[in-house]
C-alpha positions in Angstrom: 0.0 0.0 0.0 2.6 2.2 0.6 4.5 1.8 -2.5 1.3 2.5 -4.2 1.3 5.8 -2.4 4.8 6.3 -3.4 4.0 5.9 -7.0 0.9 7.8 -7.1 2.4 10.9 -5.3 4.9 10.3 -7.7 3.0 10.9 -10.4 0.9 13.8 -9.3 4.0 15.9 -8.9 4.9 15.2 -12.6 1.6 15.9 -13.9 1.6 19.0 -12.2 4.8 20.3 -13.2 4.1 18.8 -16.9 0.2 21.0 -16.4 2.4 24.0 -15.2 4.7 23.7 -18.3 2.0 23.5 -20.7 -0.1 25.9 -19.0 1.7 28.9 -17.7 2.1 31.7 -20.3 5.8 32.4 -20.4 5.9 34.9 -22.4 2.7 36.8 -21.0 3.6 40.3 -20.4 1.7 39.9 -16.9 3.3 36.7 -16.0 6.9 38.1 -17.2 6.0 41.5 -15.1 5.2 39.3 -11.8 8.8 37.8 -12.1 10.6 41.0 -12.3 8.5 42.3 -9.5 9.9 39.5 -7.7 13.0 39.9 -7.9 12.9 43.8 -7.4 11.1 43.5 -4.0 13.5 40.7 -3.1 16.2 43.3 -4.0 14.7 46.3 -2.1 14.2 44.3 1.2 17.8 43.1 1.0 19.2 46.1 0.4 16.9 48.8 3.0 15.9 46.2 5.5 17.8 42.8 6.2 21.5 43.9 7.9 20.0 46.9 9.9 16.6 45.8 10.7 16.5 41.4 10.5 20.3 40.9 11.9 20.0 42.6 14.9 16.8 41.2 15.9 17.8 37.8 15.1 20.5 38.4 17.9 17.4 39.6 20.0 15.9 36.4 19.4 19.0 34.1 20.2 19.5 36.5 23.6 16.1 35.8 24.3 16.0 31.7 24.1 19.4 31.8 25.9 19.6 33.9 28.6 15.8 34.3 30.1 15.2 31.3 32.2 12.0 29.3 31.9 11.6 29.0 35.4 11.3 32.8 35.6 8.9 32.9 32.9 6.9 30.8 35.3 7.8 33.7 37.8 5.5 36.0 36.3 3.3 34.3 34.0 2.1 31.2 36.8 -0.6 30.6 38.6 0.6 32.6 42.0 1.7 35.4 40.1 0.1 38.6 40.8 -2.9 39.3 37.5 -1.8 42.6 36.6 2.1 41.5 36.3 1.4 38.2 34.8 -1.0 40.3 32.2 1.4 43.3 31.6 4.3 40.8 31.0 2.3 38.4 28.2 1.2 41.6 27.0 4.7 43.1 26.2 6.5 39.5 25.6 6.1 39.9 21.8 8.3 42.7 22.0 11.3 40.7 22.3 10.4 37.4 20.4 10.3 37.1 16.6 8.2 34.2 16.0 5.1 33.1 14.1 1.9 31.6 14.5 3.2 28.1 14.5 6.6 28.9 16.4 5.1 30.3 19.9 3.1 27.1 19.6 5.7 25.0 21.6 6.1 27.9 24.4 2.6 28.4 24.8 2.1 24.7 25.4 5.0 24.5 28.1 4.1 27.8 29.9 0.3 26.2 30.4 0.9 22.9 31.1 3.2 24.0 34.3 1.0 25.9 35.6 0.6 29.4 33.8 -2.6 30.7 34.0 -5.7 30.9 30.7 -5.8 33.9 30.8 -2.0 35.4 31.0 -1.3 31.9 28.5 -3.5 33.0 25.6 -2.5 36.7 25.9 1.1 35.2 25.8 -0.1 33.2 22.8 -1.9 36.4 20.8 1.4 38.6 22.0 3.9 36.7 20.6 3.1 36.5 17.2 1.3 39.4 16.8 3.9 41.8 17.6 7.7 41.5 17.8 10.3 44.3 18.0 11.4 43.3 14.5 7.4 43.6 13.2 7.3 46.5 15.3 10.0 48.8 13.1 9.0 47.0 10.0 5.4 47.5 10.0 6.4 51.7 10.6 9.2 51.7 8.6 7.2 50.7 5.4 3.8 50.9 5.8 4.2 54.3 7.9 4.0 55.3 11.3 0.3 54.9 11.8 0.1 51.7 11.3 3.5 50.9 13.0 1.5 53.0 16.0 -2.0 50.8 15.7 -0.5 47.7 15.4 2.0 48.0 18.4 -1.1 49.4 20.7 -4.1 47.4 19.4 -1.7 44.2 19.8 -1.1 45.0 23.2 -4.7 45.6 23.7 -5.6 42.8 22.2 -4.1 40.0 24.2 -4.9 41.7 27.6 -8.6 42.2 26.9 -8.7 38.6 25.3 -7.0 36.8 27.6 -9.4 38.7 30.2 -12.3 37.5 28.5 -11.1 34.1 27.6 -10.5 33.7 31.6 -13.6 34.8 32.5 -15.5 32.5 30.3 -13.9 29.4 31.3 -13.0 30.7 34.9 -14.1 27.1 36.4 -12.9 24.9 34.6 -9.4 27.2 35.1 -10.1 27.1 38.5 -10.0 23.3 38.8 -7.4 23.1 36.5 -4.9 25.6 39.0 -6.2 23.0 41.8 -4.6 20.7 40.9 -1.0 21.9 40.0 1.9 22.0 42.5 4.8 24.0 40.9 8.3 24.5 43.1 10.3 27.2 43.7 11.9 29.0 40.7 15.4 29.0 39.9 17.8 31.8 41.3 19.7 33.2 37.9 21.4 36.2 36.3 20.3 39.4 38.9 17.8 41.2 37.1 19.6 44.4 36.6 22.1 42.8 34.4 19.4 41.3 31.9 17.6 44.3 31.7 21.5 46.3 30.9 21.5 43.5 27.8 18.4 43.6 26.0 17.7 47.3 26.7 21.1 47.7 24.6 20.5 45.5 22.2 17.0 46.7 21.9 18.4 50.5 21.5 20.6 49.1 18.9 17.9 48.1 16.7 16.0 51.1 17.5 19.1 53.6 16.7 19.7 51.6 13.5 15.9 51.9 11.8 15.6 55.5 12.9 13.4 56.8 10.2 14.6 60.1 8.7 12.2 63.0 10.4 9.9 65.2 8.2 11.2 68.4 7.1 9.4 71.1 9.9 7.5 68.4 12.0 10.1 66.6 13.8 12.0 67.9 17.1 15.6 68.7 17.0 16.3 65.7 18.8 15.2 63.2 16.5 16.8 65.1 14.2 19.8 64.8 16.2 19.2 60.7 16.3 19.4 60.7 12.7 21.8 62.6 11.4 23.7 60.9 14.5 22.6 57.8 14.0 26.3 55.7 13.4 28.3 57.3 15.9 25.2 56.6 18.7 25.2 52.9 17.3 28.9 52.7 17.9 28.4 54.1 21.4 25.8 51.6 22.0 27.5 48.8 20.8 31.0 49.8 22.6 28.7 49.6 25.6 27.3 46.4 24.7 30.8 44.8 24.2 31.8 46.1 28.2 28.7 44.7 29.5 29.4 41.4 27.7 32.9 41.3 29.6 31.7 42.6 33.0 28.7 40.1 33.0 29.4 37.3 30.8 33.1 36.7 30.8 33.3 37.6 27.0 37.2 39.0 27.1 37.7 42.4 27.0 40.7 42.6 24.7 38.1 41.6 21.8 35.6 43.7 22.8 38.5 46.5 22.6 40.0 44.9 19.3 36.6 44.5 17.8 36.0 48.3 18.6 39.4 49.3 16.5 39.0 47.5 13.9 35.5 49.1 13.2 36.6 52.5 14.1 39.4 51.7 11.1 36.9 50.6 8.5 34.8 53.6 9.2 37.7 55.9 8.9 38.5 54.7 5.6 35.1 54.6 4.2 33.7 57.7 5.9 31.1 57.5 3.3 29.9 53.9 3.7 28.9 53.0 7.6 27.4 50.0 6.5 30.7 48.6 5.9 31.5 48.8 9.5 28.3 48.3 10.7 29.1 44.3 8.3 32.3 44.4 10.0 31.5 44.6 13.5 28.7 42.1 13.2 31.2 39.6 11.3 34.0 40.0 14.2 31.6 39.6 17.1 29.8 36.4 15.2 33.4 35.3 14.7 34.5 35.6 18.7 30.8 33.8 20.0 32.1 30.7 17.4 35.0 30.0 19.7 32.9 30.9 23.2 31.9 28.1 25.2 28.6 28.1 27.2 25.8 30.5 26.9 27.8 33.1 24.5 28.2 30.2 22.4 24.5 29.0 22.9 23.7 32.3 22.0 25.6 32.2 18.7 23.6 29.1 18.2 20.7 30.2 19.1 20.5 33.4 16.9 21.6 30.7 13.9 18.1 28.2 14.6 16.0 31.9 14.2 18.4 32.9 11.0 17.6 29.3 9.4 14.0 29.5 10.5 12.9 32.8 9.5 15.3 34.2 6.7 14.6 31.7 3.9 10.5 31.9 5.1 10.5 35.5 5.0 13.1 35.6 1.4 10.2 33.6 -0.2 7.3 35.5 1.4 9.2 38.5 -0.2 9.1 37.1 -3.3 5.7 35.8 -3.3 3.9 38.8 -2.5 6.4 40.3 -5.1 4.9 38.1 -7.8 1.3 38.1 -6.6 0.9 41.6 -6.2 3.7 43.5 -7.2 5.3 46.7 -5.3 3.4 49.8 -4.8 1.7 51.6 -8.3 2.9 48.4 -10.0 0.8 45.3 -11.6 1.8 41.4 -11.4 -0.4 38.4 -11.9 -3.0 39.6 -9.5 -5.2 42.4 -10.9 -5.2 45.7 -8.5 -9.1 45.6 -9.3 -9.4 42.2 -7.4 -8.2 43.6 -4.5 -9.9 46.7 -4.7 -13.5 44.7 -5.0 -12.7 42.4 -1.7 -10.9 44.7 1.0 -11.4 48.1 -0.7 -12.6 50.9 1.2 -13.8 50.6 4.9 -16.9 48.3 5.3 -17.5 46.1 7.9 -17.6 43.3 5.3 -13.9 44.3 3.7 -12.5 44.2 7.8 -14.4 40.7 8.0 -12.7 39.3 4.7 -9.4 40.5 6.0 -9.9 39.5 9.6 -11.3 36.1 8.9 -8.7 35.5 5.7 -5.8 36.7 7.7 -6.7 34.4 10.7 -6.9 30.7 8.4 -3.7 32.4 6.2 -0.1 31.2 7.4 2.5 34.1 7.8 6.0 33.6 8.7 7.7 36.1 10.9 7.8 39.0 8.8 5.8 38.2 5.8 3.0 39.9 6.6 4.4 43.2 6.0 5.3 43.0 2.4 2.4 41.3 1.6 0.4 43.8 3.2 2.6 46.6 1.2 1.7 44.9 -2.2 -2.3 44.8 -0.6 -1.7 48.4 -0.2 -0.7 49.4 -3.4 -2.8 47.3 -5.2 -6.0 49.2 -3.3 -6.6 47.8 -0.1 -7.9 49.9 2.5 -6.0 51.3 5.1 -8.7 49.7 7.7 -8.6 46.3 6.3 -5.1 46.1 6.1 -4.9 46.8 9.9 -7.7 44.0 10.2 -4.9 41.9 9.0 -2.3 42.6 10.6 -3.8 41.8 13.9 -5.8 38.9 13.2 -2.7 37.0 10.4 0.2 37.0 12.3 -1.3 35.8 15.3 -3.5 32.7 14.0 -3.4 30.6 11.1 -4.7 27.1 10.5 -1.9 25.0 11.3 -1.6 26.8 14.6 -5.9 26.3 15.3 -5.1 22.6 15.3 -2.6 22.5 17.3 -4.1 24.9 20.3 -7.0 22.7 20.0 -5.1 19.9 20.9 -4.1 22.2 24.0 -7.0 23.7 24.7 -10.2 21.6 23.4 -12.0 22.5 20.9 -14.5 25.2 23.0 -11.3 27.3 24.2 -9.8 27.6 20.5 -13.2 28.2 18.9 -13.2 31.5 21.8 -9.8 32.5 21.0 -10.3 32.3 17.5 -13.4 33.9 17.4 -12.5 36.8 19.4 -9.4 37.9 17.5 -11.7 37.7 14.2 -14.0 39.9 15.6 -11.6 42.7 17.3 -9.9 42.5 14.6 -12.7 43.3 12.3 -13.7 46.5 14.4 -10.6 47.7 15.1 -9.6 48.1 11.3 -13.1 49.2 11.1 -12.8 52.2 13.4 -9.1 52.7 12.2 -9.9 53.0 8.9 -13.1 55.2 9.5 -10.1 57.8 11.4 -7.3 57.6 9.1 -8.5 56.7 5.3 
């Protein structure tokens, strides 16, 4: 039976590629435009967004698998944590992971089966995915500051007011659940002081890097400042970085030092190209964590898993949406009028068809925002695409099966049901205030 299988799977992929070959118009000016817009929205993200904007997160990532201890995660997320700390922390987690729908799955799972509670588990689960320091300066960066703003605050909303709702309407069987749990005593780690000195760096880093240059008149004369600044406060930052590594790590401070001049040599001989030594300092430190033995080298490992995971993922999402929909003001296969006839405008119906697409949809880490930038310019509304971006990311249909498995089929009908629908009026309301 199973050869059978074999063959007949065999020979369904060659009579699709042999249908795909005889079918496709090659040399269709829309098929032919598609490809190109590919490739050219491959080349702009590679160009204005991977090094200063994916690299540095991906370290974020690593830092975050590696040197936040599960047992305090169960410090402020369990069952004897206070509500309004184990809330405001699943609320803000997403900040500092960069994973999808699919990925948080396997946290989400161990954080509720020891002992976290429904509520502070499925606004852990909507958090993670939904918003991400990475999505965070994407989402601004190219499909403006509005919806940068929206997404980071109705995200946050979102998982609080859900996993409120989600706890009340289940509260007894929660309550029974909690019961019968007995969790020990957490771990003593790293003093908190010290973490909070490494990923608030790290996190500045990213920030400082993606500073989007102010508008002539409206900005202040310190962001201003930031920009035009911009290098010489990443170099700052990341000096600073390499001396808390040493001081609380053990990473030696000869490289951090050596590391330092070598970069401060590059960017004296290409004055005019700070990438360059941006490329080099990122090479060197990669280069020391190689020969680093426990967590600096788990880090380096770490931050590899997330670069294997998400790059090629987000690479082909790129491309996709390229070839689907094209960059802004430009046509590929699908036809701007398709778009403009389903999520067009601001109806409640176009926010539905987003919400409820976005939700069964699967988006990598990332993808959503240049799919939602080909939406865009291919006429979506602005409401819509907000509908999207909180109800995609977070949900997807791989991701339904597996938190029913978790859950039970009541609990992920709930969840599910409620990110639909504040999704839908959310975009709804957004879009009726900023069209």
């Amino acid at each position: 039976m199973k050869e059978k299988l074999k063959e007949l799977k065999i020979l369904g992929i060659m009579l699709a590629v042999f249908s795909a070959a005889y079918f496709i118009p090659f040399t269709a000016p829309r098929f032919l435009n598609g490809l190109h817009e590919a490739f050219f929205m491959l080349q702009e993200y590679a160009r204005l967004h991977v090094l200063l904007c994916l690299v540095p997160a991906l370290f974020i990532a690593g830092a975050v698998s590696v040197f936040i201890s599960k047992d305090s995660v169960m410090r402020f997320l369990g069952a004897k944590a206070k509500k309004w700390l184990a809330y405001s922390v699943a609320a803000v987690s997403g900040a500092i992971l960069a994973v999808c729908s699919c990925t948080i799955l396997p946290l989400f799972s161990g954080i509720y089966k020891r002992g976290a509670g429904l509520g502070p588990a499925v606004a852990f689960l909507y958090s993670g995915p939904a918003i991400n320091i990475l999505a965070i300066v994407m989402t601004a960066r190219i499909l403006g500051l509005q919806m940068g703003i929206a997404r980071t605050v109705g995200a946050v909303a979102f998982s609080v007011v859900i996993g409120l709702v989600m706890h009340l309407l289940f509260r007894r069987e929660e309550q029974a659940r909690q019961d019968g749990l007995n969790l020990g005593e957490p771990e003593q780690g790293r003093p908190l002081w010290q973490t909070l000195v490494h990923f608030g760096l790290l996190i500045l880093i990213l920030i400082v890097l993606n500073w989007a240059k102010p508008n002539p008149g409206t900005a202040s004369p310190f962001m201003d400042w930031i920009y035009a600044s911009r290098w010489l406060v990443t170099a700052g930052l990341a000096l600073l970085f390499g001396l808390s590594l040493s001081a609380f790590y053990g990473f030696k401070l000869w490289k951090t030092l050596l590391t330092a001049a070598v970069v401060a040599a590059v960017g004296f001989i290409f004055p005019s190209q700070p990438l360059i030594a941006f490329v080099a300092a990122v090479f060197l430190f990669s280069l020391w964590l190689v020969f680093e033995k426990g967590e600096l080298k788990d880090w380096l490992d770490s931050t590899w898993d997330f670069a294997k995971l998400i790059i090629p993922l987000l690479f082909m999402g790129v491309m996709i949406a390229g070839a689907l929909l094209g960059r802004p003001g430009q046509e590929a296969w699908v036809p701007s009028r398709w778009i403009e006839i389903a999520v067009g405008g601001n109806s409640l119906w176009a926010n539905f068809f987003a919400s409820i697409s976005g939700a069964f949809m699967y988006f990598a880490t990332l993808t959503e925002v240049p799919i939602l930038q080909g939406l865009l310019g291919s006429g979506m509304g602005k409401g819509p695409a907000l509908s999207l971006l909180l109800a995609g990311p977070a949900l997807s249909l791989p991701s339904m099966l597996v938190i029913n498995t978790v859950l039970g089929p009541k609990k992920t009908l709930a969840f599910v049901s409620l990110v639909v629908v504040f999704a839908t009026f959310s975009g709804f309301v957004f879009g009726a205030l900023f069209a």
